[in-house]
C-alpha positions as CSV (number, residue, x, y, z in Angstrom):
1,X,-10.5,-114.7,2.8
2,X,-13.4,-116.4,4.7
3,X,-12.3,-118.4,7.4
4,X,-11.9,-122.4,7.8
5,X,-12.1,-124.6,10.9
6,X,-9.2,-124.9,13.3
7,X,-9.0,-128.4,15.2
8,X,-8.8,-128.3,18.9
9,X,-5.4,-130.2,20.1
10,X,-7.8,-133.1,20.8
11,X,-7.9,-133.8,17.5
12,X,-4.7,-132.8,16.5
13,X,-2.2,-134.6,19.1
14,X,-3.7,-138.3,18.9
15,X,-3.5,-138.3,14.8
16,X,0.1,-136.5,14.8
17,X,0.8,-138.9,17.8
18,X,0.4,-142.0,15.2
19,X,1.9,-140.4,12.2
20,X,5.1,-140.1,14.5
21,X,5.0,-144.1,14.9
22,X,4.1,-144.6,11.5
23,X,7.3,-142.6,10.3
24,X,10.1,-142.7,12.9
25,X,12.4,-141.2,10.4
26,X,10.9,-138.1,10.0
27,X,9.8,-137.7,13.1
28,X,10.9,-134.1,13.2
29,X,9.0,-133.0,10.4
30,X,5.3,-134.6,12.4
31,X,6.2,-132.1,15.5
32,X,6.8,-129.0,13.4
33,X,3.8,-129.9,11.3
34,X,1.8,-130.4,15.0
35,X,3.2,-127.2,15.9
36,X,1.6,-125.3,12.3
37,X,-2.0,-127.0,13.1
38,X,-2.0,-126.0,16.8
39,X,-1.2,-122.4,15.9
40,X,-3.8,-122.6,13.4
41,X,-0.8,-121.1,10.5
42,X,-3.3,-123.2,7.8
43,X,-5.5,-120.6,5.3
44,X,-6.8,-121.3,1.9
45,X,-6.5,-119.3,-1.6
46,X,-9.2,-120.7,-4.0
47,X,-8.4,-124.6,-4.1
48,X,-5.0,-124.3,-2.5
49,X,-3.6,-124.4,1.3
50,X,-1.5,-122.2,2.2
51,X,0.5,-122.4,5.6
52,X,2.7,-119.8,6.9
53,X,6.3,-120.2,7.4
54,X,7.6,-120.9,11.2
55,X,10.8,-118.9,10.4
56,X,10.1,-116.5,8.3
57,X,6.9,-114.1,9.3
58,X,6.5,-112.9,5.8
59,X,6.6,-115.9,4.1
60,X,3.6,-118.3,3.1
61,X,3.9,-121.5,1.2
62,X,1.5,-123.1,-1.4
63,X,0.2,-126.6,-1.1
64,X,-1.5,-128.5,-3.5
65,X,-3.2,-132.2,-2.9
66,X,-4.6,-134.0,-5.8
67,X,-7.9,-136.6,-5.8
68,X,-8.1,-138.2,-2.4
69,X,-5.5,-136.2,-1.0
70,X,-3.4,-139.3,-1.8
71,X,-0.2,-136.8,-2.3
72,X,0.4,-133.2,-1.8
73,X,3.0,-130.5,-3.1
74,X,4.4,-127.6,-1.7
75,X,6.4,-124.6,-2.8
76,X,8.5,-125.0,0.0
77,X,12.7,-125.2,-0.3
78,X,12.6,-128.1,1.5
79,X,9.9,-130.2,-0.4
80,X,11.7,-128.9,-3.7
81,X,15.0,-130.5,-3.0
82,X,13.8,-133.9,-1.8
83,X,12.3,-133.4,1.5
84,X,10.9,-136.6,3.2
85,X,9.5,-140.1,1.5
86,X,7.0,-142.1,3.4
87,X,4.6,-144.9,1.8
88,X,6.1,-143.6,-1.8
89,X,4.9,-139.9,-1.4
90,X,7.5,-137.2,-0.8
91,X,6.4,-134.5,2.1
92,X,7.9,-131.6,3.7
93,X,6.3,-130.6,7.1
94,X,3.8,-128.3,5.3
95,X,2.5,-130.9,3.7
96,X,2.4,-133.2,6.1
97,X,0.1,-130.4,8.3
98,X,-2.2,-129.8,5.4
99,X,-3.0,-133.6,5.1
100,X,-3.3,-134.3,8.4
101,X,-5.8,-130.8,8.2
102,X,-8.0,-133.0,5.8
103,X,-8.1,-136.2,7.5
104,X,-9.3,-134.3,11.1
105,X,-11.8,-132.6,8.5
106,X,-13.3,-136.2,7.2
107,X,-13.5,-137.2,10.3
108,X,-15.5,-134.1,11.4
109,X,-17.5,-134.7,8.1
110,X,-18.4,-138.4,8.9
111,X,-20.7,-138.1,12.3
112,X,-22.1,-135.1,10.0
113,X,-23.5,-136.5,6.8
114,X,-26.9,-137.9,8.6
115,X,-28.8,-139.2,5.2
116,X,-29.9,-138.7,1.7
117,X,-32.2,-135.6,0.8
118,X,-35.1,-138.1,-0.4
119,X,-35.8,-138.8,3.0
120,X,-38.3,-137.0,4.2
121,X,-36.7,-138.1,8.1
122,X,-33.5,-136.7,7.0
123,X,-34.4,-133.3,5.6
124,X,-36.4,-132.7,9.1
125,X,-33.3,-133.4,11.2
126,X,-31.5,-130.9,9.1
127,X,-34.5,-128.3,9.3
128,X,-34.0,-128.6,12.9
129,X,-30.3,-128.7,13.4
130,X,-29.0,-126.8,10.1
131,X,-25.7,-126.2,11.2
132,X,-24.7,-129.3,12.6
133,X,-26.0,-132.1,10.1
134,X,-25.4,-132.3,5.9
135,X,-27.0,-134.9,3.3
136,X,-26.3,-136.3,0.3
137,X,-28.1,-134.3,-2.9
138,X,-30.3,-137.9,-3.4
139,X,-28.2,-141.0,-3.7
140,X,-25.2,-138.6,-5.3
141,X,-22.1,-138.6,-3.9
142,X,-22.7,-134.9,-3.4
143,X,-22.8,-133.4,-0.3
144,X,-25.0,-130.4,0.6
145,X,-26.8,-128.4,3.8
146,X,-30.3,-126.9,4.0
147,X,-29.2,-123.4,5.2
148,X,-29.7,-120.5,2.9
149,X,-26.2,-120.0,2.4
150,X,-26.1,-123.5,-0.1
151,X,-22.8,-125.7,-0.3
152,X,-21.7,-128.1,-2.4
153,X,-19.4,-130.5,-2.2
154,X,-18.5,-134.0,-3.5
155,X,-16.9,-137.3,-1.6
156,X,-15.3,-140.6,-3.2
157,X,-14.0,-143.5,-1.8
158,X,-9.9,-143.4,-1.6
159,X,-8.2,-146.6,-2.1
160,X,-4.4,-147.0,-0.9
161,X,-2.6,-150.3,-1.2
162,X,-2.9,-152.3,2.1
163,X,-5.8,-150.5,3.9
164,X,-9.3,-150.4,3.4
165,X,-10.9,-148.2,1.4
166,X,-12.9,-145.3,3.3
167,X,-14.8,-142.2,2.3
168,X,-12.8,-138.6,1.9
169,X,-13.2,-135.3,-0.3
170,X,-13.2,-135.6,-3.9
171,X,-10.8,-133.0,-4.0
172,X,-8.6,-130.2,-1.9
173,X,-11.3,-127.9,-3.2
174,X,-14.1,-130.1,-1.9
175,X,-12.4,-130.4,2.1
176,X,-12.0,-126.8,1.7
177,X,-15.7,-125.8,0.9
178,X,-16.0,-128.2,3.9
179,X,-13.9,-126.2,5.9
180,X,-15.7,-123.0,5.6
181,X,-18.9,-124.6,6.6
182,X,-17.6,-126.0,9.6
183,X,-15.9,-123.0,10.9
184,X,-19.4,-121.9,11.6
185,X,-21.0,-125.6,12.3
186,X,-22.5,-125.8,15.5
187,X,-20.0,-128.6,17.6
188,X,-22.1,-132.3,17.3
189,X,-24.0,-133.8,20.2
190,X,-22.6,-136.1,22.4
191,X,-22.5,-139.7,20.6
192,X,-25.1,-141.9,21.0
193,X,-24.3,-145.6,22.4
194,X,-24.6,-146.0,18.5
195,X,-24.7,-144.5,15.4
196,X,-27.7,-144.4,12.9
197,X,-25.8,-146.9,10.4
198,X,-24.9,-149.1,13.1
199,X,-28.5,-149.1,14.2
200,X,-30.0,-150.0,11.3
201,X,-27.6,-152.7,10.4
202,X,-28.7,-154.6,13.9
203,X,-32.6,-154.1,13.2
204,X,-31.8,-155.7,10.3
205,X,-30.1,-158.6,11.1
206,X,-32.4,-159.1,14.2
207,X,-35.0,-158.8,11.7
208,X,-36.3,-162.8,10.3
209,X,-35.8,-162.1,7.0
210,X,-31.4,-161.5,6.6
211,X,-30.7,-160.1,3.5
212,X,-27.2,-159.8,3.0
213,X,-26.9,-158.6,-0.2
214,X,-28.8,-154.8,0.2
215,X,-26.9,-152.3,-1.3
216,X,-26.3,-148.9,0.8
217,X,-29.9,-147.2,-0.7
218,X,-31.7,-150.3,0.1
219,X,-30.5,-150.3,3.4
220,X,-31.1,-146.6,3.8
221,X,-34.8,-147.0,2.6
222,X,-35.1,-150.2,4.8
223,X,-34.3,-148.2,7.8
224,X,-36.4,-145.2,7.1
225,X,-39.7,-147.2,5.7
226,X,-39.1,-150.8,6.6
227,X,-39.2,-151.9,3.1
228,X,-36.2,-152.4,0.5
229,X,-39.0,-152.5,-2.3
């Protein structure tokens, strides 16, 4: 099976860090899913995770998230007879590995997704740096590259009661498709004293004419031709 990205311990000990302060109860289960994403025991079947057992070598268990990887499932003993509940969702310490796999993979997807494929800007930067930068297919919430090895992929925006809303895979086959890609993504450059959005939100409010009310493809077409027309 081809092979997906493996977080560096960077990644993985800060988010796994404040999933333990979150959930004090199960606080177990976080370390032994830490301990799964730092040995990299995480593979994929089709639109499924699998993670390998910690006890038994021969053993692999099946996880399943639905849309916005708002709850998973796993074929695990453990998860089958209760496991662990946290924010209404039931996990098991597969689970909990596999989502905290697809939150490090939005974040790597974020930095990534550099613009919309009707900019002319955009499709030049990804030309140039085809394995490190993706764009949207138009103003689509789909998600492709420019190499000749094409992806696919779709985003949403995830709503869960008491945060914001942000931007995550459509579904577990969508941050897998991801995955693949970014096993063999080139790591991003250094972070600019700030990013692209961020940019063109302060030329625009430096800008004498405020217009609060642009919607994200005015904005986008503001910043590339400095019109919203």
């Amino acid at each position: 099976m081809p092979a997906i990205y493996q977080p560096t311990p960077a990644e993985i000990t800060p988010l796994m860090q404040r999933a333990r302060t979150a959930w004090p109860h199960m606080a177990d289960a976080v370390d032994r899913a830490a301990a799964i994403l730092l040995a990299g025991s995480i593979t994929t079947s089709g639109s499924h995770f699998l993670v390998d057992s910690q006890s038994n070598p021969t053993q692999i268990y099946s996880v399943e998230t639905t849309s916005q990887n708002r709850r998973a499932s796993c074929t695990c003993t453990n998860f089958e007879t209760g496991g662990y509940i946290a924010d209404g969702r039931r996990f098991c310490k597969h689970t909990i590995a596999v989502v905290a796999y697809i939150e490090i993979l939005r974040q790597q997807l974020l930095p990534r997704v550099c613009g919309d494929s009707n900019s002319r800007a955009v499709r030049q930067k990804l030309a140039a740096h085809h394995r490190i930068y993706l764009m949207h297919v138009s103003n689509t919430t789909t998600i492709t590259n420019i190499e000749r090895d094409r992806i696919f992929f779709s985003i949403t925006w995830a709503n869960a009661p008491g945060r914001r809303a942000k931007l995550t895979f459509a579904s577990a086959a969508d941050a897998i498709t991801f995955a693949h890609w970014l096993h063999r993504a080139e790591p991003l450059p250094p972070a600019p004293a700030i990013d692209r959005y961020d940019e063109a939100m302060a030329k625009q409010q430096a800008a004498t004419e405020w217009k609060v009310d642009l919607t994200p493809d005015q904005l986008r077409r503001w910043y590339d031709t400095g019109s919203v027309v």
